[in-house]
Structure formats: structure tokens, C-alpha cells
N, C-alpha and C positions, 0 to 999 in steps of 0.2 A: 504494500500500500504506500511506505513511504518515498518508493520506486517513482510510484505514479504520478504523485504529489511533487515531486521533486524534478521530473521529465517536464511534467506540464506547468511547472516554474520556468523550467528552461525556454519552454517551445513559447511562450508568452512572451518574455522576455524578449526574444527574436523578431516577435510578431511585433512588439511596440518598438524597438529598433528601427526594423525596416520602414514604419512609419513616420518614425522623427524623423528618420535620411529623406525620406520623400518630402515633407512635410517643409524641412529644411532647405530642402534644392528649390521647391514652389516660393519660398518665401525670400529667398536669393531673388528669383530670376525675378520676381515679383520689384523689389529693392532696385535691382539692377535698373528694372523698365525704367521704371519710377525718376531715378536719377539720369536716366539718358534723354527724360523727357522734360530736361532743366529745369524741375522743380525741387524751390528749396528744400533741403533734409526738414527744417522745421513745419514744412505742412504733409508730409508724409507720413508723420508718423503723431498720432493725435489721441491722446491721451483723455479717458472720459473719468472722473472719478467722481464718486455718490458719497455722499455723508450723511449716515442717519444720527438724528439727534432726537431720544427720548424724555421726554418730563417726567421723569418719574421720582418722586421726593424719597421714596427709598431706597435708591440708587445712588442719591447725594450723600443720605447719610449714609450708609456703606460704605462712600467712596472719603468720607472724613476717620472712620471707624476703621479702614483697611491700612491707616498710620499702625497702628496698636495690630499685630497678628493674635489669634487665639493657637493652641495649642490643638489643633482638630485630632490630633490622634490619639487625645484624650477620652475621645468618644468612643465605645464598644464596638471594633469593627473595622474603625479605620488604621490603617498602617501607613508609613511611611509611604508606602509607591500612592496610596489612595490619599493620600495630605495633600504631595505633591499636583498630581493631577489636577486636586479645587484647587490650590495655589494656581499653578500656569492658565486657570481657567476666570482667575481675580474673587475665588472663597475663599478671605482668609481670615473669618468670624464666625464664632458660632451664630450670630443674628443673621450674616448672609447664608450660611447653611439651613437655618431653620428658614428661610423666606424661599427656598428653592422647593420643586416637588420631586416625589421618587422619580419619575422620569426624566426629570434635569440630571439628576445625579447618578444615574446612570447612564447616559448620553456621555458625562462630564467624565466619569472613572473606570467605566467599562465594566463595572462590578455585575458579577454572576449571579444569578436569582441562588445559589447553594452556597456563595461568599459570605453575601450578608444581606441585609432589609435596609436600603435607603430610607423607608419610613421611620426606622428604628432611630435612625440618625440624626432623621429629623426632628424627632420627638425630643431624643438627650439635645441636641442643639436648643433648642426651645430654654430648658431646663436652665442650660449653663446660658445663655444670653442674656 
């Protein structure tokens, strides 16, 4: 089995290769045109970017409260790699823990329905905020 798994790692791998060579060469010759048809580099290439901005007042506090970290692996369940993970994802209070649902937190830490109960978490978070 881990034959298969490990072949069909390979054979993918190849498949997104040949892709990016293509992908690559199209976006050359694309550049290329582009430049032969004496238009600036600056209008070529055009950059779109979106900003969402939420009002959300508990968000603000949170984001005043995230000075001071809690200790989340204090809570039954959590360890170190599951600390980390709400850290990189901006949990780093028991209040922002408790404001999140078991589905966020799982989304956030990849935790296994046999690991442990995001609700569970959410509960002691409550407790210690």
C-alpha cells in the first residue's frame, strides 16, 4: 500500500511539473509579446488587491488583549503543536479561544474527533477568561 501511495506521489509530482514548464513557457512568450509591442513593463503587469475591513468590537478587544498571551496548553487537551497552531492563526487568549466555535478550531488545528473535543476547550477557555 505504501508502494502505491508513494508511486502516485511520484506520478503527480511529474504531472504538476510538466504543467508549470508549460505554464511557464505560455507566460514567457506571453511577457515576450507584451514587451515587443513597446508597452511599458508598468502597464503589463497590474496588480489588483482587496482589503476587507470588519467592525467587529470583539476583535478590537482581542486584538488589545493578544499584548498579554495566555498559556493555552493549560487547557485539557491542548499541547504544544495545538498552542502553536491558535498562535500562527492570532488565538493567543483564553477569551479569543472561548469566542471561536468547535469548527473554527478544528479548521485552525486539524484536531481529530479521537484527539480531543474542541467544545471541551471551549468550555475551560470560558472558565479561565
Amino acid at each position: 500500500m505504501f508502494k502505491k501511495i508513494f508511486y502516485f506521489g511520484l506520478g503527480l509530482a511529474s504531472l504538476l511539473y510538466e504543467n508549470f514548464d508549460e505554464l511557464a513557457r505560455a507566460g514567457e512568450a506571453r511577457y515576450n509579446e507584451l514587451l515587443n509591442a513597446n508597452q511599458p513593463v508598468e502597464e503589463i503587469v497590474e496588480v489588483e488587491t482587496a482589503v476587507s475591513v470588519e467592525e467587529d468590537t470583539e476583535a478590537v478587544d482581542d486584538a488589545s488583549e493578544n499584548a498579554v498571551e495566555d498559556d493555552l496548553t493549560a487547557i485539557n487537551g491542548i499541547g504544544p503543536t495545538f498552542a502553536k497552531r491558535l498562535r500562527e492563526a492570532g488565538v493567543t487568549t483564553y477569551r479569543a479561544l472561548a469566542a471561536l466555535t468547535g469548527e473554527q478550531i478544528i479548521e485552525i488545528t486539524h484536531v481529530a474527533a479521537w484527539q480531543a473535543d474542541p467544545n471541551e476547550w471551549i468550555a475551560e477557555a470560558k472558565t479561565r477568561a
